[in-house]
C-alpha positions in Angstrom: -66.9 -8.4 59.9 -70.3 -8.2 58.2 -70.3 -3.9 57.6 -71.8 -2.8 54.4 -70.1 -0.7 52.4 -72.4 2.1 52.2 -71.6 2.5 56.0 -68.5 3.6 54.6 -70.5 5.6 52.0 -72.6 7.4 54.6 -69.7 8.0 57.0 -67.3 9.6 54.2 -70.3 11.8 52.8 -71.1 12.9 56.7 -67.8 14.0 56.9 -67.4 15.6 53.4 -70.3 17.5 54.8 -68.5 18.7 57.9 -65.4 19.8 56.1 -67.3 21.8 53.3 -69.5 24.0 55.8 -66.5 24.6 57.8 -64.6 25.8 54.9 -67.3 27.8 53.9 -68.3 28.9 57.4 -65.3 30.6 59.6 -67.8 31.7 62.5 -68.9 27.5 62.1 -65.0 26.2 62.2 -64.7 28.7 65.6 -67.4 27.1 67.4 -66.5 23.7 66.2 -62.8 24.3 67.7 -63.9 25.9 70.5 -66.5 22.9 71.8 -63.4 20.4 70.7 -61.2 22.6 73.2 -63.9 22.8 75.8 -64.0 18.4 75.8 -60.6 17.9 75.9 -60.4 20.5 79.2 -62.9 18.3 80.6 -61.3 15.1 79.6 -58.5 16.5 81.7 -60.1 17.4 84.2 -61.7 14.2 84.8 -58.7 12.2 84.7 -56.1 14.3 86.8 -59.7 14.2 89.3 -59.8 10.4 89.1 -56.3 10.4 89.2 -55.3 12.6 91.7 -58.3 12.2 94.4 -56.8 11.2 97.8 -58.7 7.9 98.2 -58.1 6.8 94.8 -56.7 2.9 96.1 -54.7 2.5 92.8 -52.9 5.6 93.1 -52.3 5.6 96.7 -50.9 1.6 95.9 -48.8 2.7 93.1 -46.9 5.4 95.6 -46.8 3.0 98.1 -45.6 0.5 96.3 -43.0 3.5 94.4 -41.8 5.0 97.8 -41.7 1.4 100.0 -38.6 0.7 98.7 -36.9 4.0 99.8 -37.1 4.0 103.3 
């Protein structure tokens, strides 16, 4: 692993950053919560779409393979 240490440096300072203006800031920490909010509801929403979409092949072979048995 060849990373340089002030990767490290620039990664903790970026983030010492962060948390200092939304300390400061409470209008800052809203919208910060808010967009984190807003990508996990997409997150979901993509997954139970790619999950739950009626040709999915791996889903409709996992309750094949579930409900085969109990016939």
């Amino acid at each position: 692993m060849n990373i340089s240490i002030y990767s490290y440096y620039a990664t903790l300072l970026i983030f010492l950053v962060i948390v200092y203006l939304i300390s400061q800031d409470q209008q800052l920490a809203a919208a910060i919560d808010l967009n984190f909010r807003a990508f996990m509801l997409n997150l979901r929403k993509f997954w139970l779409m790619i999950k739950l979409h009626p040709r999915n092949f791996i889903t409709n072979w996992q309750f094949e393979r579930k409900y085969r048995n109990k016939k």
